[in-house]
N, C-alpha and C positions, 0 to 999 in steps of 0.2 A: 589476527582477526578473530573476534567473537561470532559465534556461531548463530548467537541470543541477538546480538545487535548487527541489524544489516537494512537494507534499504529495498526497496520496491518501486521500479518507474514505471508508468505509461504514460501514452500520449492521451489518455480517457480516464481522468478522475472524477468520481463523483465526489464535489466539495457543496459545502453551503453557498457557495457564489456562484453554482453551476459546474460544468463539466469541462475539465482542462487540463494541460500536461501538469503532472507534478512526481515529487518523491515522496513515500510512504516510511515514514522513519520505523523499525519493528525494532522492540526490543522486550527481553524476553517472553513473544509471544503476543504481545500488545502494542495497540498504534500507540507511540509516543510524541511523534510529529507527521501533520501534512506538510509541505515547503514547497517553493514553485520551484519549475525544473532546471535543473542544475545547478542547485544551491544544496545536493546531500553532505552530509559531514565527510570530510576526507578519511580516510582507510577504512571506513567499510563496505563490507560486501554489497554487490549491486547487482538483484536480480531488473533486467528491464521486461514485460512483457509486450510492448511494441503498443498497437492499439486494443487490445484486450481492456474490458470494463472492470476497472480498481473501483470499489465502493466500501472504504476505512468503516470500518466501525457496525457497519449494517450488518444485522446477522438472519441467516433467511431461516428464516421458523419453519418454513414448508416441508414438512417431511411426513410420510409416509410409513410411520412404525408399526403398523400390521399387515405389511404386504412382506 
């Protein structure tokens, strides 16, 4: 197993068709694929976070660098 290439499921994806179960393909460090769920590639790693909000690609700007 590659460390760089592994997978990400919920039951809470934020996708452009709305909010659904899917797998989050990561490979080094970057989304490579959204997929519906249970269609990840076979032998990689599979973190699931249950209902937790996956939202690929969004990056929150919100920060606070003078506190």
């Amino acid at each position: 197993m590659n460390a760089g290439h592994w997978v990400l499921t919920s039951r809470r994806v934020v996708t452009d068709s709305g909010v659904r179960e899917a797998a989050v393909v990561i490979r080094a460090g970057k989304v490579e694929a959204v997929l519906p769920a249970g269609s990840a590639p076979a032998g990689l790693p599979v973190r699931d976070v249950g209902t937790k909000v996956v939202m690929p690609g969004v990056v929150d700007c919100h920060a606070h660098i003078n506190e």
